[in-house]
N, C-alpha and C positions, 0 to 999 in steps of 0.2 A: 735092105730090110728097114723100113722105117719106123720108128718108138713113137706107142705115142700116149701123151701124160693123161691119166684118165684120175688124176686126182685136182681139184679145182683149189684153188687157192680163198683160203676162208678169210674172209674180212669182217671186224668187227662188227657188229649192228650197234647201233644209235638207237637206244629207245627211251633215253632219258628226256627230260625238257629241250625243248630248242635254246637258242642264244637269244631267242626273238621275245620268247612264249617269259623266259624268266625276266626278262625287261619290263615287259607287261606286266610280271604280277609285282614286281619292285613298285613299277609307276602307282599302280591299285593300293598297293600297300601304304606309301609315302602320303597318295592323298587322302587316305582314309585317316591317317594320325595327323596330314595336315588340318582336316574338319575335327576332327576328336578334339585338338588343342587349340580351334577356335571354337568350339564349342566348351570347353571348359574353361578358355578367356571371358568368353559371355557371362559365363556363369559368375564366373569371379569377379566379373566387375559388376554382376546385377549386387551382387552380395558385398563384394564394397560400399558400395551408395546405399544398399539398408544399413551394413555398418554404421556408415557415415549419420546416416539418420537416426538411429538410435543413437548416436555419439550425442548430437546435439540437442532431443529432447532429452536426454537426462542432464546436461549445462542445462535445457531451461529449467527443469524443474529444480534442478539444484539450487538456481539462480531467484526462484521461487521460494525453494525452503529457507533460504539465506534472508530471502528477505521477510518474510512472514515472522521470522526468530529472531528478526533484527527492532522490528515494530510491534510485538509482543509483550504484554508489561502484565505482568503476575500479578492477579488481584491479590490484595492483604484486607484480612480481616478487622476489621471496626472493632478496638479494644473496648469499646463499650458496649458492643452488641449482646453478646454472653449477659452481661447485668441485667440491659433494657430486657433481653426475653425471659429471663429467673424474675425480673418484676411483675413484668405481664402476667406470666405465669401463676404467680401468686397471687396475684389481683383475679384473675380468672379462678383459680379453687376460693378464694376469699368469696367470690359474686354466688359462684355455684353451693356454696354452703350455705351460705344466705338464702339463694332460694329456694332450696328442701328443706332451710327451718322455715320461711315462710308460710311455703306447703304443707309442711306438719302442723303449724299455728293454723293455718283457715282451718285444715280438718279437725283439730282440736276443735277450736273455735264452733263450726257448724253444728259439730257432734255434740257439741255439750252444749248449747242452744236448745237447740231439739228436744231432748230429752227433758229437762225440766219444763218446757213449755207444755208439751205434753202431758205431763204429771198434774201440773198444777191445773188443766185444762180437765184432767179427768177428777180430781179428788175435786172440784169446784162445786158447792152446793147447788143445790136449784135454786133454793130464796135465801133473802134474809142476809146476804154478805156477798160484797163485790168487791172485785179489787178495780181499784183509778188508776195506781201503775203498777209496774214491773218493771225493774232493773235490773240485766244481767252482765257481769263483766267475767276478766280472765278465765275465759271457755267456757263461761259456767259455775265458775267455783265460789263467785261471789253474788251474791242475791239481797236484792230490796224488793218487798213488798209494801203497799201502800194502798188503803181500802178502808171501807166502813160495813157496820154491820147492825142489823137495828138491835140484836140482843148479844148480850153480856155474854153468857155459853157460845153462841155460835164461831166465833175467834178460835174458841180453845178447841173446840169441833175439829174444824178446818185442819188447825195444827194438827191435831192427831192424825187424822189421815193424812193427810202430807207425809209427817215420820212414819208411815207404815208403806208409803212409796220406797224402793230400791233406790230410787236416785235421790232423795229427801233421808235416808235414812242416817241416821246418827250426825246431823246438821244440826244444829246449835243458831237461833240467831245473839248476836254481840248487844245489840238494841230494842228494846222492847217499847214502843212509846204507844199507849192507850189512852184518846181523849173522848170528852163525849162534846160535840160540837152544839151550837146556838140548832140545829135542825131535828138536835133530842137524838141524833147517829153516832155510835162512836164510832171515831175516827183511828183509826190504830197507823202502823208504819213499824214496821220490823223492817231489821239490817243485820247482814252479817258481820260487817265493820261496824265496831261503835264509833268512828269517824265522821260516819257518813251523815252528815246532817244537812244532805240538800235536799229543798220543801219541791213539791209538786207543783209544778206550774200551774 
């Protein structure tokens, strides 16, 4: 009677990587970290030499600042400058008041021209008395008249109208001088100054 084995003898199976297959991925692996770490040498040495270079623009500019701070020389103020500009200065408001009194003196001055000439232009009779001058000084304030007239009354005439002018009014003259001349005219010559004794050219 012959036996016979109907059971087969079980042999492991292999289904993991080969011996071959894991060599391969070691080699893949190794070169890839060999590139990776010359790829971050590159790196590091680009960024070295920018190091480097920023290293030594800032020596030069340093070398710059040092010397800019070495050649430098701090202006000082002129101890006499503060005075000359306080003099100036006073010199200039000195000038500047000077000429607003000026300008106040012309328009004095015009304004009170004016007016008495006017005055004395209106109250002026038609006949019978002329004036030869007129002298007016400080704006007005001071008057000489100088004229003839053929009659006696007519002088005192005049004068009254005059004092009944606004701008003649409560004026006084200081001189009164009345002649009667070789022409048979009297010759008169009021002043507000009794100083004032210059003849008519």
């Amino acid at each position: 009677m012959q036996n016979l084995n109907l059971y087969q003898v079980v042999r492991p199976s292999r289904s993991g990587p080969q011996r071959t297959q894991m060599l391969g991925l070691l080699a893949v692996l190794l070169l890839a970290c060999l590139l990776h770490g010359a790829w971050q040498g590159w790196q590091l040495r680009g960024a070295n030499q920018r190091l480097q270079q920023a290293e030594l623009g800032a020596q030069e500019q340093e070398t710059r600042l040092a010397a800019v701070q070495a050649s430098y020389v701090e202006p000082t103020l002129d101890a006499r400058l503060p005075g000359e500009l306080a003099g100036r200065e006073a010199q200039n408001r000195e000038l500047q008041r000077l000429i607003n009194y000026l300008g106040v003196l012309a328009g004095q001055q015009r304004s009170g021209f004016v007016a008495p000439l006017l005055a004395l232009a209106e109250q002026h009779p038609q006949g019978g008395l002329w004036l030869s001058g007129i002298a007016l000084s400080e704006g007005g304030s001071q008057m000489r008249l100088q004229g003839f007239s053929q009659q006696q009354e007519d002088l005192p005439r005049y004068l009254e109208r005059l004092g009944r002018s606004p701008v003649f009014k409560g004026r006084e003259f200081a001189r009164f001088d009345v002649q009667r001349g070789d022409d048979q005219l009297l010759h008169f010559d009021l002043s507000s100054r009794a100083d004032d004794k210059e003849k008519t050219p």
